[in-house]
MIDO-166789 format. One line per 2 residues: number of its first residue (from 1); their letters; for each residue y, x, z of C-alpha. Coordinates in steps of 0.02 Angstrom, whole numbers. Layout:
! residues N
NUM) a) Y:X:Z  ...
//
This chain:
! residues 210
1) xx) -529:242:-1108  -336:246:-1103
3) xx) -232:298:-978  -71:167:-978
5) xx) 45:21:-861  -51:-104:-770
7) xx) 16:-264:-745  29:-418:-622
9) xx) -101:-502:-747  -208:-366:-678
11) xx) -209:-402:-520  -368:-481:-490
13) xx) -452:-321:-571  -361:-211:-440
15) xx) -406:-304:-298  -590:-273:-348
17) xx) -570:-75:-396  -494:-53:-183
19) xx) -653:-151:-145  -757:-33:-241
21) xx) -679:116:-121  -678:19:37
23) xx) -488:-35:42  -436:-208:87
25) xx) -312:-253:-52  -272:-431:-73
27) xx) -193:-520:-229  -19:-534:-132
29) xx) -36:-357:-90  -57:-292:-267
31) xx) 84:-435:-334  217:-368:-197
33) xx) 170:-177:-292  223:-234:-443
35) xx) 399:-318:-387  418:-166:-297
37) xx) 369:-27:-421  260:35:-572
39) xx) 83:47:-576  -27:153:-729
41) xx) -232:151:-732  -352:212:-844
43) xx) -420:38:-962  -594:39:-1028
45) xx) -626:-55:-1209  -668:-203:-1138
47) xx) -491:-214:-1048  -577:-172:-853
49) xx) -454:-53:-761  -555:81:-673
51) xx) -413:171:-606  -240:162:-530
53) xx) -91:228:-442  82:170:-405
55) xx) 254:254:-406  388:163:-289
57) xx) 565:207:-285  651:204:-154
59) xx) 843:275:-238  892:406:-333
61) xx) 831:545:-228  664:472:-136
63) xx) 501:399:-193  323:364:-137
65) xx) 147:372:-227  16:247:-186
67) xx) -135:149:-217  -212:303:-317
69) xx) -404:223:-347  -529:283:-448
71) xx) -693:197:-480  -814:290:-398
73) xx) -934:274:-568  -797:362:-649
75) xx) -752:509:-534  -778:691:-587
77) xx) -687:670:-732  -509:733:-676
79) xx) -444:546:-694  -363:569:-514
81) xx) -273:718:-582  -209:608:-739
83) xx) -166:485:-646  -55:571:-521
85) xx) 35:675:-670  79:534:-758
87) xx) 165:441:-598  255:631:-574
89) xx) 313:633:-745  422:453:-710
91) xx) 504:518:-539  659:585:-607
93) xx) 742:718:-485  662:588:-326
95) xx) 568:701:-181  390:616:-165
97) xx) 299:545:-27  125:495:-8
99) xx) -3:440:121  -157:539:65
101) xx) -358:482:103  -481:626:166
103) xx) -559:613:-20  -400:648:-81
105) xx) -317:763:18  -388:931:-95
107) xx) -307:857:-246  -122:827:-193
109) xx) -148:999:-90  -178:1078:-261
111) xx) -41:977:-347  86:1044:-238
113) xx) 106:927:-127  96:992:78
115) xx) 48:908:245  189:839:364
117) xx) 74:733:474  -63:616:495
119) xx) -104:439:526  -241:345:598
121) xx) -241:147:529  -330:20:659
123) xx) -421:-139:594  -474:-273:749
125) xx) -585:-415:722  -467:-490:878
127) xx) -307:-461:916  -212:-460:1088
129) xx) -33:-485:1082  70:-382:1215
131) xx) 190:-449:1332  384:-468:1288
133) xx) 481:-352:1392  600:-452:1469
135) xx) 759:-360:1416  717:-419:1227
137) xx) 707:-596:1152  573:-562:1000
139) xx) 591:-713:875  559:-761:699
141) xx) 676:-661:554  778:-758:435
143) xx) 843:-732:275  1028:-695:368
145) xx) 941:-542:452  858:-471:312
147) xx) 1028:-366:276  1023:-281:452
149) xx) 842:-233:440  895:-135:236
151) xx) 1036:-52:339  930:12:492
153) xx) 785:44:387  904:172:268
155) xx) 951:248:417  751:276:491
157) xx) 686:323:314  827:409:246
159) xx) 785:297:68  825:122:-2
161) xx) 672:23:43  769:-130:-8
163) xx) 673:-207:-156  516:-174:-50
165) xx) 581:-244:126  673:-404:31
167) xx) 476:-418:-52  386:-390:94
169) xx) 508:-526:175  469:-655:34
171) xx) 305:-651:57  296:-673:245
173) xx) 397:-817:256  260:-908:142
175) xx) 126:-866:252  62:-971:377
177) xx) 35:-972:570  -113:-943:675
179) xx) -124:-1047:849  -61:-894:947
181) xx) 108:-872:839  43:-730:729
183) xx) 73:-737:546  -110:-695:461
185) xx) -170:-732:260  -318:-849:297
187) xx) -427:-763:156  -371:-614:201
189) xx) -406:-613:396  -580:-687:335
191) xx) -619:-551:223  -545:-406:323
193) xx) -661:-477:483  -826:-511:378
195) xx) -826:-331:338  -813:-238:522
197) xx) -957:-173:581  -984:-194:742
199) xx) -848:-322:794  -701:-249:900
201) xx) -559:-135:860  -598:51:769
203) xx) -518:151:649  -519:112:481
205) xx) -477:257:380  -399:422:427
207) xx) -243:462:317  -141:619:299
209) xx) 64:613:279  94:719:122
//
């Protein structure tokens, strides 16, 4: 196997490897990774990718790791480890981020990297929208706003997010609408609720802030 870039004519391939670890990529998630940074995996012979992990820049000075898979047939074999040098080796002088998984936690701890906090992510099978406060008017966003929400965001994250934000913003506005107003994938929502177990609203996966 080689270790080397993945591409968007991979993406189908990398939607199946976050299946094969319980993650609920889609193909528009893994295309809106490559518009908004680079992505290396290990490749068999036969072309399969059986790893993967992402380096995002966000500047000169900030950037985050992500989607750092490995096929479970192929673990033990310090691919993880390979993986994450290689995305360290492209970061310049940037400060990195990542969002680690239980599993992985030991690894980036012995990499260097330290915890700042954690996160709990929440999958529902139904959703219950909460009501408007009545001192704010929450409508649709438009291209025209998409400049005000790079500003603000620099200011929160103390990065440019912009090539991921003007992505992310792409991609919703081709979406379509459920009866109740919410945006939703169709094959997405239908894979995402085939797979909970029971039905209702639980957490998904605890994550550490590293």
């Amino acid at each position: 196997m080689k270790l080397g870039n993945v591409g968007v004519f991979d993406k189908k391939n990398i939607v199946q490897l976050s299946r094969e670890v319980g993650w609920d990529y889609s193909e528009e998630d893994v295309e809106e990774v490559f518009k908004s940074g680079r992505m290396v995996g290990h490749r068999l012979e036969s072309g399969e990718v059986i790893s993967s992990a992402a380096l995002f820049p966000y500047g000169e000075e900030l950037a985050t790791l992500g989607v750092v898979i490995v096929n479970p047939a192929y673990k033990g074999r310090g691919l993880g480890r390979e993986l994450v040098e290689s995305v360290l080796a492209s970061k310049d002088e940037r400060s990195i981020l990542l969002v680690a998984t239980r599993e992985g936690k030991p690894l980036y701890e012995k990499m260097g990297f330290k915890v700042t906090g954690m996160i709990t992510k929440y999958i529902a099978s139904t959703f219950h929208p909460a009501q408007n406060q009545p001192d704010f008017l929450l409508s649709p966003m438009t291209g025209e706003d998409i400049e005000k929400v790079v500003s603000l965001d620099a200011q929160a994250f103390r990065g440019d997010r912009s090539v991921m934000l003007r992505a992310r913003y792409e991609r919703s506005i081709s979406v379509s609408r459920c009866p109740q107003g919410f945006a939703w994938e169709a094959d997405r929502l239908r894979d995402l609720c085939a797979r909970l177990r029971p039905p209702g609203c639980r957490a998904h996966r605890r994550t550490y802030c590293i």
